[in-house]
N, C-alpha and C positions, 0 to 999 in steps of 0.2 A: 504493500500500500504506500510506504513512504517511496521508493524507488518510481510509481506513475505520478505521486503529488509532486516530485522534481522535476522528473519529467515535462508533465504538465505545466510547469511553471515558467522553466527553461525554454518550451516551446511556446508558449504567449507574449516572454520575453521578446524573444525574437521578430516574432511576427508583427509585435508592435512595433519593434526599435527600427524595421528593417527600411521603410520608407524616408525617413529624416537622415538617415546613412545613405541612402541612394541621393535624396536632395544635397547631401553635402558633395558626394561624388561630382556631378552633376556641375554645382558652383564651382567646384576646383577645377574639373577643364575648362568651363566659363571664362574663369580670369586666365585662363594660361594659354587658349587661345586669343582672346584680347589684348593679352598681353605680349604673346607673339605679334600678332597685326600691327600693332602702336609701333613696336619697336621694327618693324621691316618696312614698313609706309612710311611713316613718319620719321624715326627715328628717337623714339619716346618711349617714357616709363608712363604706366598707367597713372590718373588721378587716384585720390582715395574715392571720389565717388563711384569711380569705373568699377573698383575693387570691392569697394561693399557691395555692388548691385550685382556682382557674379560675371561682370562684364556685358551683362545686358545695356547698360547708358552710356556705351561706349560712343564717346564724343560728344555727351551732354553739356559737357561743361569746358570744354576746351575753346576758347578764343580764337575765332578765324580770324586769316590774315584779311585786308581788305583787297579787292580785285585790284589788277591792275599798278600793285603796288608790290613790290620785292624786296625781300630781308637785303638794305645795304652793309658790306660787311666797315664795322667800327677804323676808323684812323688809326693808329699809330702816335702813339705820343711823339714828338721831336724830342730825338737824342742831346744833350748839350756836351759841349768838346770841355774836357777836362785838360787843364796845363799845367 
């Protein structure tokens, strides 16, 4: 009798735990293919919102550039001659 009450209990365990274990599965390739995509497109780390949502809001929150306008790259400071 104690050996099916274990039983019993070990298998309702399970049966309950088993879908929130699948949803986490599920989230974790989420961000890890988002997180691939960002960083081969872009060339980026995910936000934290990307990253909470499972990678579902991916590019919710990121800042577009405006059209027609391109990243100019920064000057150079002038060197001054030392004597």
């Amino acid at each position: 009798m104690k050996k099916t009450a274990i039983v019993t209990a070990v298998v309702a365990g399970l049966a309950f735990s088993a879908p929130p274990a699948a949803a986490q599965g599920v989230c974790v390739v989420g961000v890890f293919i988002a997180a691939f995509y960002a960083n081969a497109k872009e060339n980026r780390e995910l936000t934290a919102k990307e990253a909470a949502t499972c990678g579902l809001m991916y590019g919710a929150d990121v800042p577009k550039a405006a059209p027609g306008k391109a990243k100019q790259p920064q000057k150079a400071a002038a060197r001054t001659k030392t004597q």
